[in-house]
N, C-alpha and C positions, 0 to 999 in steps of 0.2 A: 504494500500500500504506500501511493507517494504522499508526504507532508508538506502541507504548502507553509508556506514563511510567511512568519508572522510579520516580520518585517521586512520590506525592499525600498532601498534607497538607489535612486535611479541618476547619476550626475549630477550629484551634489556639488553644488560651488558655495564658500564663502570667502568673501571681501572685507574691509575694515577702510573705512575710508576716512582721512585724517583730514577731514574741513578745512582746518586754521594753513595746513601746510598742502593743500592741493594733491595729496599723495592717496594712491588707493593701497592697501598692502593685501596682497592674495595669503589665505589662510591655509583653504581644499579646495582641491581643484578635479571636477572630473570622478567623484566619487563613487565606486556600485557595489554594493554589498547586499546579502542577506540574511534574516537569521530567523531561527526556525525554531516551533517549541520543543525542550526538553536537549536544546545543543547549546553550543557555546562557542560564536563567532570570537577571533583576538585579531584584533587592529594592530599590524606592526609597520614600524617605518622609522627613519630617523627625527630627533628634535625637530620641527620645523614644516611636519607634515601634512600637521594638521587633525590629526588622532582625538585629540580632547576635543578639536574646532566640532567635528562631527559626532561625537555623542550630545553636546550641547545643542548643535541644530534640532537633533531628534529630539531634544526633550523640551528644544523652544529655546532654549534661555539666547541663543540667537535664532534671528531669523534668515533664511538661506537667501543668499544671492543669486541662485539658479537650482534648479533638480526637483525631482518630487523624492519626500520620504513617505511611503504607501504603506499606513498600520491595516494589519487586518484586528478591528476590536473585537472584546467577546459577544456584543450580540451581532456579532457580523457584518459589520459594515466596514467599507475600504475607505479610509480617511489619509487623505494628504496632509500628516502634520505641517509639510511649511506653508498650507492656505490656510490650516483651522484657524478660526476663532479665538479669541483668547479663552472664551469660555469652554469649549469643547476641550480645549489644553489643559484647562485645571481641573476640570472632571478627569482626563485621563489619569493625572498625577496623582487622583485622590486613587481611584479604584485598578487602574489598569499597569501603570509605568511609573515606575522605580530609579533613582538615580542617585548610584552612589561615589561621592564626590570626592577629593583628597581632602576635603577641608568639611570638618563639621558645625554644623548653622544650629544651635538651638536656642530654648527664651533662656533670660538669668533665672540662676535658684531654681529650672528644673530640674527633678531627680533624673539619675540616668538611665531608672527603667523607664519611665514615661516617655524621656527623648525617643527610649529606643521600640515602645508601645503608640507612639503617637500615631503613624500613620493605623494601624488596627484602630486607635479611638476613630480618627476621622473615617474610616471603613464602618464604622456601627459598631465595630467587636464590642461585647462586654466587658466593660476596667479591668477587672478580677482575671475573666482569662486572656485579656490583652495582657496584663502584666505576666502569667506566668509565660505566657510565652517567651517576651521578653526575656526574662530571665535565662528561659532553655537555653536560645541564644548568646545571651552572657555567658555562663556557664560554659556552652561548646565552643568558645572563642577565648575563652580562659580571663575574663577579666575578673577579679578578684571579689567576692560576695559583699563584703566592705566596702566599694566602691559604689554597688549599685542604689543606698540611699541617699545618692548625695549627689550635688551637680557638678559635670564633666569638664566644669571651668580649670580646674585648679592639676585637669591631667596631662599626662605626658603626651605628647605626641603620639607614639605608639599606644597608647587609652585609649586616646580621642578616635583614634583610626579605628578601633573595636568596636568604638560605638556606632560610629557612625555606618560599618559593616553588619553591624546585630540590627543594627535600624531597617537598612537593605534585606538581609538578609529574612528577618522576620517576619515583614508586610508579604511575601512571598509575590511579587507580581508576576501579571504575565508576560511583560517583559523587563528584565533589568541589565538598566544600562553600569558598568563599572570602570571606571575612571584608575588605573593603579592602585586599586584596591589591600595591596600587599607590600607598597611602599617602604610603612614605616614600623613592620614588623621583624620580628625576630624570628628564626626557621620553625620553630614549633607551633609558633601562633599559625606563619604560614601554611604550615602542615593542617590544621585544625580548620583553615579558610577552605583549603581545596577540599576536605571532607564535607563541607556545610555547601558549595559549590555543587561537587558529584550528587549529594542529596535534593538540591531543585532542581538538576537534572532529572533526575526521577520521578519528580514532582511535577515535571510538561514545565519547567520556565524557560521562558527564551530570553541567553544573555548573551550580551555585545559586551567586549573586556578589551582593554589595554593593561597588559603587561608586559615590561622593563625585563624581564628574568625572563629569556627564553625557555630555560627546560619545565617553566609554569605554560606554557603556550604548551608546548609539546606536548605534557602533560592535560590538557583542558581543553583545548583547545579541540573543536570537532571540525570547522572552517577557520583558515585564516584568510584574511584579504591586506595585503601589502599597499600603504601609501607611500607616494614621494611626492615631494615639497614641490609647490607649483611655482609656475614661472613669475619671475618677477615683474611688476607690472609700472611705468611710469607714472607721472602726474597726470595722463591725460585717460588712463584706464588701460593704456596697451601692451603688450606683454615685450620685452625685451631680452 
């Protein structure tokens, strides 16, 4: 039986265009990938290629300068996230799509279950088993039980990256996007990530990943699609 993709991104371009100085700067250029549920597409290329540019297209936080990226949602419909809405965008994010960032965003003096329970509140879950969830997460990602009633202001780098992964990790969407999710971890945490990874596999998630360590790709990786950095482009938009 073939599986259709949940996602395709069809010649994706992004641009950044600098006003004050007449400069466009080309970010991705020419992008097609796709990803499927229950796989796990990895984005590789060098600095400069554009890898992060294009998880954030898909999730909006930019808007594309050319290409369609074509969700198929769960009650089935094919949506071009770079024409939706703003509002169809943050419905997706509350129920459907996931995005796990290098940098974790939460309120002051949240506890860091609830950080890591929030998007399950915003889904309806019940408190009580959004939090144990939560926890499970904590727990399999090894952040320390002491840790979780208190807020993730005051943690390490490598904390912060737990939580913000237990966050991902736990909403279980159906699709999640990952940003270097393994950055600022130690090898046994990383070992603990690729098990919680193989498990939403099992689960039908479909993830888009960028990582730095290849023998994590090797390893995860079910598709890869290779970028390189696009042409440079003058003041007046043309490629040089």
């Amino acid at each position: 039986m073939t599986v259709a993709p949940i996602l395709r991104v069809e010649n994706f371009s992004k641009s950044f265009v600098l006003h004050e100085q007449g400069k466009v700067i080309p970010s991705s250029s020419g992008v097609n990938l796709k990803v499927y549920p229950g796989r796990l597409t990895a984005l590789i290329g060098p600095t400069g290629a554009g890898k992060s540019t294009v998880l954030n297209g898909i999730y909006r936080t930019y808007l594309a300068t050319g290409g369609r990226i074509l969700y198929q949602s769960g009650a089935g419909e094919e949506i071009d996230l770079a024409q939706a809405d703003d509002h169809q965008i943050l419905a997706l994010r509350k129920t459907e799509i996931g995005f796990v960032t290098q940098f974790l965003h939460f309120l002051p003096r949240q506890k860091t279950e609830d950080v890591v329970a929030q998007p399950l509140y915003q889904q309806g879950v019940d408190r009580h088993e959004a939090r144990e969830r939560a926890r499970q997460t904590l727990s399999a990602l090894n952040l320390p039980k002491r840790l979780w009633s208190i807020s993730p202001a005051t943690f390490s780098g490598g904390e912060k990256q737990r939580v913000n992964l237990a966050r991902g990790l736990t909403a279980k969407p159906r699709l999640l996007l990952l940003d270097e999710p393994t950055a600022s971890l130690d090898p046994a945490t990383t070992q603990r990530v690729v098990e919680q990874i193989d498990k939403l596999k099992k689960e039908n998630v479909a993830m888009l990943a960028i990582f730095h360590q290849m023998h994590l790709v090797e390893q995860l990786a079910d598709e890869v699609v290779e970028l390189i950095p696009p042409p440079a482009e003058n003041g007046n938009g043309e490629t040089s």
